[in-house]
ZAMARGU-4260 file (C-alpha; in steps of 0.2 Angstrom, whole numbers, plus 5000, padded with zeros to 4 digits):
<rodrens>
0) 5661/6035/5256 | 5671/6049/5244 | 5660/6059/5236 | 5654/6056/5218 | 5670/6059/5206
5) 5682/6060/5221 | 5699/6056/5217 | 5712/6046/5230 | 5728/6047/5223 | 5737/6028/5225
10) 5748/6029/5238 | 5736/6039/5250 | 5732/6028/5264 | 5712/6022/5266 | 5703/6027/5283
15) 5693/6017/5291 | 5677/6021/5284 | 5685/6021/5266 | 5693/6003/5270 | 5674/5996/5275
20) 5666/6005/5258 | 5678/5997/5250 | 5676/5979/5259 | 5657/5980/5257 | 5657/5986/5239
25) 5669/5970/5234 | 5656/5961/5242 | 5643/5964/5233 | 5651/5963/5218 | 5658/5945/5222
30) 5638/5942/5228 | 5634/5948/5211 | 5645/5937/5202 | 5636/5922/5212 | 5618/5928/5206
35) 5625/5929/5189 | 5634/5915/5189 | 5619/5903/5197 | 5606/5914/5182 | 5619/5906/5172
40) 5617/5887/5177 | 5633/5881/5186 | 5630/5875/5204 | 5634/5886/5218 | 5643/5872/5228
45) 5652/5855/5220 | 5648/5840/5232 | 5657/5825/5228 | 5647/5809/5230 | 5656/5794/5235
50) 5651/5775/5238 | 5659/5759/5239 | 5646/5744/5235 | 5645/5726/5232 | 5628/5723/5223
55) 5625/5740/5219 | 5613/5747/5232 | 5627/5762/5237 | 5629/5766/5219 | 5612/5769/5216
60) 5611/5779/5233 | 5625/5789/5225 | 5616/5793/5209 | 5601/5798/5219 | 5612/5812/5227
65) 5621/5818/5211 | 5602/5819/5205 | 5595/5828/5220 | 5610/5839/5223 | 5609/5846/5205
70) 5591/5847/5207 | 5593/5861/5224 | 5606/5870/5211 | 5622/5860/5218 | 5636/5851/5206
75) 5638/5833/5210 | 5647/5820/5204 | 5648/5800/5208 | 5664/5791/5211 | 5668/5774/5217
80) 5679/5775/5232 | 5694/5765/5224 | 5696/5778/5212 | 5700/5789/5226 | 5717/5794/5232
85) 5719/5801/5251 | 5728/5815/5242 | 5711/5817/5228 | 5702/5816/5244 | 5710/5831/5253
90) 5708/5841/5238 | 5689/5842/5240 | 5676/5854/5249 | 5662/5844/5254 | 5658/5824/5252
95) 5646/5813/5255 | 5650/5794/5256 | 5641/5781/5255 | 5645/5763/5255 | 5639/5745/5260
100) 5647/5732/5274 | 5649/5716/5266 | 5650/5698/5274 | 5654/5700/5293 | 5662/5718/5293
105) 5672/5718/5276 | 5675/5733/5265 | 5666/5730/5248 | 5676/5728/5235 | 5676/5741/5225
110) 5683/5751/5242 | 5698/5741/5251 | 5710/5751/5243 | 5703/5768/5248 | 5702/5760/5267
115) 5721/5754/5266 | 5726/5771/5262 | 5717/5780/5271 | 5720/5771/5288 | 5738/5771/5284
120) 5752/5780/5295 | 5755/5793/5278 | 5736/5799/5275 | 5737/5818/5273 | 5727/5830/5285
125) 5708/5834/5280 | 5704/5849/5290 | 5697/5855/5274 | 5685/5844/5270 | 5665/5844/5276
130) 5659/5827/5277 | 5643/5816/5279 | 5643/5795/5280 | 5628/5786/5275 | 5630/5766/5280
135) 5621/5752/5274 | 5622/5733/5281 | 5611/5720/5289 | 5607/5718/5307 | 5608/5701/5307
140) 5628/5702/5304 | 5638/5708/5321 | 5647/5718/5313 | 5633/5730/5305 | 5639/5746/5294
145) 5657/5741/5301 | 5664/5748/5286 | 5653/5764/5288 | 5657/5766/5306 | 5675/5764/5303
150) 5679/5777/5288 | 5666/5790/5296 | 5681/5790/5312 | 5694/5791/5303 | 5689/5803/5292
155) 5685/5812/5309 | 5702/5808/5318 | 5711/5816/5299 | 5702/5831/5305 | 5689/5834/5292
160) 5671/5839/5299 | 5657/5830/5299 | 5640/5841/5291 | 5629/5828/5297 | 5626/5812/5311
165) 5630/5797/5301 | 5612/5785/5297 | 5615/5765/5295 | 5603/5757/5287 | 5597/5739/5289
170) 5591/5732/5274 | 5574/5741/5270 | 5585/5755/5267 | 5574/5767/5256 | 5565/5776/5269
175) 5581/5781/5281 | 5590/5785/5265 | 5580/5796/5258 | 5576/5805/5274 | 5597/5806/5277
180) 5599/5812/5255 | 5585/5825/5260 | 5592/5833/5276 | 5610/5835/5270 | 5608/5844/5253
185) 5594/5855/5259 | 5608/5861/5275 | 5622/5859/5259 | 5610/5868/5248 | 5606/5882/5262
190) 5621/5886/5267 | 5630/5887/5251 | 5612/5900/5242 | 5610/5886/5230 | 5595/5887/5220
195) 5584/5874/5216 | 5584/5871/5196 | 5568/5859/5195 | 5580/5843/5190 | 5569/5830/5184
200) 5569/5816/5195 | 5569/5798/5191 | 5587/5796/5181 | 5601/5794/5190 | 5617/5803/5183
205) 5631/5788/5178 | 5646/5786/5190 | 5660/5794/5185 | 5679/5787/5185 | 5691/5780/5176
210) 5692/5762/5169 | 5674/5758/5172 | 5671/5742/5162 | 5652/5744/5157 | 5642/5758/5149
215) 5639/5774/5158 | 5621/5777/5152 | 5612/5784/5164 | 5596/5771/5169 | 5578/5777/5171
220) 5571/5771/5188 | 5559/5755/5189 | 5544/5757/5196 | 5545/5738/5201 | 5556/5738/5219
225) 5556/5727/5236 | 5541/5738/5242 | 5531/5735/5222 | 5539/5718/5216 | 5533/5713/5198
230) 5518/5697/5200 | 5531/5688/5188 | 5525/5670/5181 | 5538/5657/5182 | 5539/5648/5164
235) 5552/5635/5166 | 5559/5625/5181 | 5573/5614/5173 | 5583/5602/5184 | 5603/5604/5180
240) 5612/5594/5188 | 5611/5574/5188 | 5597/5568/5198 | 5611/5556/5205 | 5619/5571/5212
245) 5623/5577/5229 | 5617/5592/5223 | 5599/5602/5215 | 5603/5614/5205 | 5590/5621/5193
250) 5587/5634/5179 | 5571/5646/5181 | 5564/5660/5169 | 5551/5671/5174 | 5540/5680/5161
255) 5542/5698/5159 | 5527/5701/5149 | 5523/5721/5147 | 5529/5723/5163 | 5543/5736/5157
260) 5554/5727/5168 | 5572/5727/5161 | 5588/5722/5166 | 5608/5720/5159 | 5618/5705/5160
265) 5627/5706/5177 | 5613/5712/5186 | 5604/5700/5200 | 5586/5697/5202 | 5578/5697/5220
270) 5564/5687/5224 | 5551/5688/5238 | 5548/5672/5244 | 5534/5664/5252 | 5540/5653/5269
275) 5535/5633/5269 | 5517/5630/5274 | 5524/5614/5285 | 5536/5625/5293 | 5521/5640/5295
280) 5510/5626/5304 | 5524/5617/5314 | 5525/5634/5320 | 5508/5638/5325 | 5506/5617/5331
285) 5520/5622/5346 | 5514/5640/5349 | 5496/5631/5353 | 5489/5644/5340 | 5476/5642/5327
290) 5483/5654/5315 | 5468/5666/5314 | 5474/5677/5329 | 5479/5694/5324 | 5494/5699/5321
295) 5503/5715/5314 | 5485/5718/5306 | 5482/5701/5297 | 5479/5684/5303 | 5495/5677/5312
300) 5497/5663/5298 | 5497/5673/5286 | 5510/5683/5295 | 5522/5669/5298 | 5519/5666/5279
305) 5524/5682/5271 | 5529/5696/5283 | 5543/5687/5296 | 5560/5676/5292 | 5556/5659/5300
310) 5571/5650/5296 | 5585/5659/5300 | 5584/5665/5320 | 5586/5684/5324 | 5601/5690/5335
315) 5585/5698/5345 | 5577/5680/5348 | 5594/5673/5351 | 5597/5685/5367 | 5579/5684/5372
320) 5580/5665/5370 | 5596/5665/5381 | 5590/5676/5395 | 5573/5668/5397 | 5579/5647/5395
325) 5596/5650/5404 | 5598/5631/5407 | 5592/5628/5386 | 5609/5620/5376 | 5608/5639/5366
330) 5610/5650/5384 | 5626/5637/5389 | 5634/5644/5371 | 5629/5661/5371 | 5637/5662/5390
335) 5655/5655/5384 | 5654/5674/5373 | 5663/5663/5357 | 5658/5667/5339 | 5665/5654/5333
340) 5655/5641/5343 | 5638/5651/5342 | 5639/5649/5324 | 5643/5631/5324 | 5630/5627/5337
345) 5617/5637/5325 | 5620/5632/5310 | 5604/5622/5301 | 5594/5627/5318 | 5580/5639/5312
350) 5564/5648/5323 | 5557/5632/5326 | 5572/5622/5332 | 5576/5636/5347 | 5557/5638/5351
355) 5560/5618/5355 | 5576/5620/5365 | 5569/5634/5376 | 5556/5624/5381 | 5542/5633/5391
360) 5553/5648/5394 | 5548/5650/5376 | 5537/5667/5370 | 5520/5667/5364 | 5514/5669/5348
365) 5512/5687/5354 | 5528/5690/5361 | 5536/5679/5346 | 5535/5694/5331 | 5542/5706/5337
370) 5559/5695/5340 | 5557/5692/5322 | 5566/5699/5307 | 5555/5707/5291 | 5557/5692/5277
375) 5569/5699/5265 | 5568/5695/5245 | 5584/5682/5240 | 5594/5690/5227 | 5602/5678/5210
380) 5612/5684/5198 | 5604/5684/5182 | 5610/5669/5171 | 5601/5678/5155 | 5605/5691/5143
385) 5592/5704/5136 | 5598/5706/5119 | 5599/5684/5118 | 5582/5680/5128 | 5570/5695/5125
390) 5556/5695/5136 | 5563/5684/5149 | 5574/5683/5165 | 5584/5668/5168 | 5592/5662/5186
395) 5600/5648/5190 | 5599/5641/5209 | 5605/5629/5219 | 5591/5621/5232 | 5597/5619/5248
400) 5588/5606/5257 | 5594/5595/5273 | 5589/5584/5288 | 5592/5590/5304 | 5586/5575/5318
405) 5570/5573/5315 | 5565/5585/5304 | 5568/5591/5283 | 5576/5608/5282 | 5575/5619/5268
410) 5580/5637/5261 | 5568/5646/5262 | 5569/5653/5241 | 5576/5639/5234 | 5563/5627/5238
415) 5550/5641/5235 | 5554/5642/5218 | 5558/5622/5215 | 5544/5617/5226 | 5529/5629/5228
420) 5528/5641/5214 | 5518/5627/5206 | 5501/5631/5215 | 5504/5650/5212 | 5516/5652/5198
425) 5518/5671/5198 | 5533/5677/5211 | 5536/5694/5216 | 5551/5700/5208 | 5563/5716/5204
430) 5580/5719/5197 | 5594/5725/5208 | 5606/5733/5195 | 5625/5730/5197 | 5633/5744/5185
435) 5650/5736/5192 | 5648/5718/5186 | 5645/5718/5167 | 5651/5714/5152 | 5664/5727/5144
440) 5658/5740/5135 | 5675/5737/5123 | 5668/5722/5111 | 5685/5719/5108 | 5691/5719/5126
445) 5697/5699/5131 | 5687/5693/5147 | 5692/5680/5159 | 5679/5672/5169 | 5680/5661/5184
450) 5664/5651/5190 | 5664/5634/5198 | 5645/5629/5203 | 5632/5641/5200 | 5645/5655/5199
455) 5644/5651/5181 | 5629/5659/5179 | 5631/5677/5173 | 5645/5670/5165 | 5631/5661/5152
460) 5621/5679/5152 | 5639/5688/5147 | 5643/5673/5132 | 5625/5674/5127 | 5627/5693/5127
465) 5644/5695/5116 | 5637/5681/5104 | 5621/5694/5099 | 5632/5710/5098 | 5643/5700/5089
470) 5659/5705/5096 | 5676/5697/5095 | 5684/5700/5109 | 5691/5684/5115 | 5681/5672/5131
475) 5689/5662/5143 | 5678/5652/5157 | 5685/5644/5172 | 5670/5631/5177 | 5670/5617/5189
480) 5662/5607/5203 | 5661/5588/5211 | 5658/5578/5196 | 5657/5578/5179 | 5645/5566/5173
485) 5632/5574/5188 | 5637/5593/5191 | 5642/5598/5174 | 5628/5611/5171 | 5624/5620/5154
490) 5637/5606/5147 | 5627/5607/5132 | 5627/5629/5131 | 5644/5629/5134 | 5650/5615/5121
495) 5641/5623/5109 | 5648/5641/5112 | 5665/5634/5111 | 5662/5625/5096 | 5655/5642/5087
500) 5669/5652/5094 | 5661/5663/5104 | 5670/5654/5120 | 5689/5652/5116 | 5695/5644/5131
505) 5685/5632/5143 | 5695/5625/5158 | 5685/5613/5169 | 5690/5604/5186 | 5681/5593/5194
510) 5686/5590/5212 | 5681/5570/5215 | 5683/5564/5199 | 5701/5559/5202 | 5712/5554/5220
515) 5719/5573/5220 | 5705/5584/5221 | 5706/5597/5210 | 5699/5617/5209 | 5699/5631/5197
520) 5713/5641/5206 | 5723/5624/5201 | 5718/5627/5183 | 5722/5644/5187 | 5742/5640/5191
525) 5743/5627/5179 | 5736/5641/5166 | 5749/5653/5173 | 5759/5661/5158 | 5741/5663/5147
530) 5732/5670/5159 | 5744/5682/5162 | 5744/5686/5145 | 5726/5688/5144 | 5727/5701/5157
535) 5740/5711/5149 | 5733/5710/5134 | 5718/5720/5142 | 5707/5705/5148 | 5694/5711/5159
540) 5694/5697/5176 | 5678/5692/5182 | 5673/5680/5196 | 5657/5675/5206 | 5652/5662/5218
545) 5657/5658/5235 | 5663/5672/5246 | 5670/5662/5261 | 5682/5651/5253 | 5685/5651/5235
550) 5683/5669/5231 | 5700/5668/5243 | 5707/5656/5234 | 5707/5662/5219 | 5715/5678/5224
555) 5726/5670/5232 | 5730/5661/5216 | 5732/5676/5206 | 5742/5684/5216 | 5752/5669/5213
560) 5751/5667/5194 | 5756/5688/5194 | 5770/5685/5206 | 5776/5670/5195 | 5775/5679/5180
565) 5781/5696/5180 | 5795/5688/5193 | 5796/5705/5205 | 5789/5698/5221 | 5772/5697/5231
570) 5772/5714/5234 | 5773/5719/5217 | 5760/5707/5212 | 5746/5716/5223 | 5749/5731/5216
575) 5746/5727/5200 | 5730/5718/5205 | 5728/5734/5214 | 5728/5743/5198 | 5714/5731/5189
580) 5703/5734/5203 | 5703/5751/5200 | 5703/5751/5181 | 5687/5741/5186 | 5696/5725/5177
585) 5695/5712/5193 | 5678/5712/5199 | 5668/5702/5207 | 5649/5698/5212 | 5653/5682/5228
590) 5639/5678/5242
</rodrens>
């Protein structure tokens, strides 16, 4: 070190001993800077926290890790992944993703653009980038966390470095998830000196990105969840439909008394069911049992009632069916090692059915549990609005009820509210918020929404929604079914928001009410030039209901009605839907 006061004129060359002085004293200045700047407030290290979700679960996962980076000192923001170019990507230090697996394998929907580009051919290198992927899906599908498993490789084969294993999580996420949130910002908050400012938990900070149709204020967290459902009385069980029809559709409110239990339109409620009685003792009747054995701590009725999914057969009892009854009809499907034809042979079967087809290779009640799934809570979209129907939650539901040989068949919620809510008429029920499906936070911003069957029913909560705010942006409803004079629900709501205004456009097609069946995509082409013009004109497009079949349909008819209209080809066409989807103007809550 030069003595006190020394001077070294500027082009004398440092020695050794001078060069590591200086290294050490530009160190501590640059670690001073850091102490200052954390005294300061800003964070020490920005993570960016990205998810991709279908009903909401990975955006509220996200928000968790915005709030508990910040907590440990650490800057965070949530972004969903379509507003995420591979090029924004490789711009950033660290990431943690988090994103759901929807149907069998697919990307959510608020993610397939993000996939596209970055599995092409032209995604840019990521040696830069320190990663960790958090998966969430269902064990019951084969392709469970697909979409996590997939994006954490090729995140890997760009060459970006993962901080931490990936965790899937089946549907009771909340415990792996936290214990995953925890482990990577404490080793993030280690290794970058953060300190911990004492955050307050509990509010999640608001996704961030552009385009994002609803209000960005933040949510406090309810204390009412899957593992504390609200003892919610049901006030009204309506019958919609005809009782001609080929259809039960009903319309249920639950009491929210002072529960503190609130919600947006858009959101969906979960309910935890009880399984059928009739089913429960079929059950225990070809198990020999009584009921009263023990099980998982409580009588082995009780836990057949509450704790296990009865109705629809575990992939676990399916392969210990198979190997224990290899001559049963299932084993003969499950050897052929086709999808297709498992699915077919399964479909309306439940627990009981393949206890019968195994015959007395069948387990015991002991051996049965542990082959069974935890029973989950059924999720509805909310059909209500807050600010319309204070005090209440609406859903609307279709029973599902059939006859399979010699037995009546039923699902397993629907006829739990319809049927046996009577004796006991408080449910256990929660919200699970859906920031991504709502109404636009532009009063004056034109909606589009496309419903056929009981898709129509956020659609009510949104009309009812813009009629109390009073805003005069302009409503157009796609609805339709089978019949008119049988499945026409909320005929009388609807008439009379179009007659007030507050729904400018209604087109309805119903399929077997004429030789030529007829669909709401149909209305959809016919409608080509105006709905067009609705979407340029701002129009948010919503659409809900079935996944399988018309949720691709209707795509498939936009792309069409685009194609038509702006006269530049297909390819063209999915850009342009591309660019709704991440202005968060195409969106879509299907099941």
């Amino acid at each position: 070190m030069p003595p006190t006061g020394a001077l070294i004129p500027a082009d004398a060359p440092f020695t050794a001993g001078q060069e590591a002085w200086l290294a050490g004293f530009i160190a501590g200045i640059a670690a001073a800077g850091r102490r200052d700047t954390a005294a300061a407030g800003a964070p020490a290290a920005t993570i960016d926290v990205l998810f991709g979700t279908q009903t909401g679960n990975a955006e509220y996962l996200a928000g968790e890790l915005v709030a508990g980076a910040r907590a440990r000192g650490l800057g965070g923001t949530a972004t969903p992944l379509d507003a995420v170019t591979p090029e924004r990507l490789a711009a950033m230090s660290h990431v943690l993703l988090v994103i759901s697996t929807y149907g069998e394998g697919e990307m959510p929907d608020n993610a397939g653009l993000f996939w596209e580009a970055l599995r092409s051919g032209t995604a840019p290198r990521l040696e830069g980038l320190r990663y960790a992927v958090l998966g969430l899906g269902d064990r019951g599908y084969d392709e469970f966390c697909r979409a996590a498993k997939v994006i954490d490789t090729r995140l890997e084969q760009l060459g970006a470095t993962r901080l931490h294993e990936r965790v899937d999580c089946d549907v009771d996420f909340e415990e792996p998830a936290a214990a995953w949130t925890a482990t990577v910002l404490d080793r993030l908050a280690a290794e970058t000196g953060a300190t911990t400012t004492g955050a307050a938990p509990g509010t999640a900070p608001a996704p961030t990105g552009a385009g994002t149709a609803t209000a960005t204020t933040p949510r406090p967290r309810s204390p009412w969840n899957r593992r504390t459902p609200y003892r919610s009385r049901l006030a009204v069980n309506r019958l919609l439909s005809s009782p001609d029809s080929a259809k039960e559709i009903r319309h249920y409110e639950f009491d929210l008394a002072d529960s503190g239990l609130t919600y947006e339109a858009g959101d969906a409620l979960a309910v935890v069911p009880v399984n059928d009685e009739a089913l429960v003792g079929a059950l225990l009747a070809h198990l020999g049992a009584s009921g009263e054995e023990e099980a998982d701590g409580r009588p082995l009725a009780q836990a057949l009632r509450t704790g296990h999914e009865i109705r629809t057969p575990s992939k676990e009892l399916i392969a210990a069916l198979a190997e224990r009854a290899p001559s049963s009809g299932l084993a003969a499907v499950v050897a052929r090692g086709n999808r297709p034809d498992l699915d077919s042979w399964l479909h309306g079967r439940d627990v009981l059915d393949l206890l019968r087809d195994a015959g007395p290779a069948a387990p015991a009640a002991g051996e049965l549990l542990p082959l069974l799934r935890p029973l989950q809570a059924r999720q509805y979209s909310i059909s209500s609005s807050p600010l319309a129907h204070p005090g209440r939650v609406h859903v609307t539901v279709a029973s599902v009820r059939y006859t399979r040989g010699d037995r009546r068949h039923g699902g397993v919620a629907s006829t739990y509210l319809a049927d046996r809510l009577g004796a006991d008429p408080a449910a256990g029920v929660f919200v699970q918020p859906n920031a991504s499906f709502g109404v636009p936070a532009d009063d004056d911003a034109p909606m589009v929404m496309i419903g056929p069957g009981t898709g129509v029913a956020p659609f009510r909560g949104f009309l009812h929604e813009r009629a109390a705010r009073g805003a005069s942006g302009r409503n157009w409803l796609f609805f339709g079914d089978r019949h008119r004079a049988r499945d026409f629900v909320y005929e009388e709501e609807l008439t009379a928001l179009r007659e007030s205004g507050v729904l400018s456009r209604l087109d309805l097609a119903f399929s077997r009410d004429q030789a030529e069946k007829v669909y709401v995509q149909t209305r959809m082409r016919e409608r080509s030039r105006e709905l067009y013009a609705w979407l340029e004109d701002g129009a948010h497009l919503y659409v809900c209901g079935d996944a399988s079949r018309m949720a691709k349909d209707v795509d498939a008819a936009l792309l069409g009605v685009v194609a038509e209209q702006r006269g530049r080809g297909d390819d063209d066409a999915a850009e342009y839907l591309a660019d709704l989807r991440r202005a968060k103007r195409y969106v879509r809550d299907v099941y």
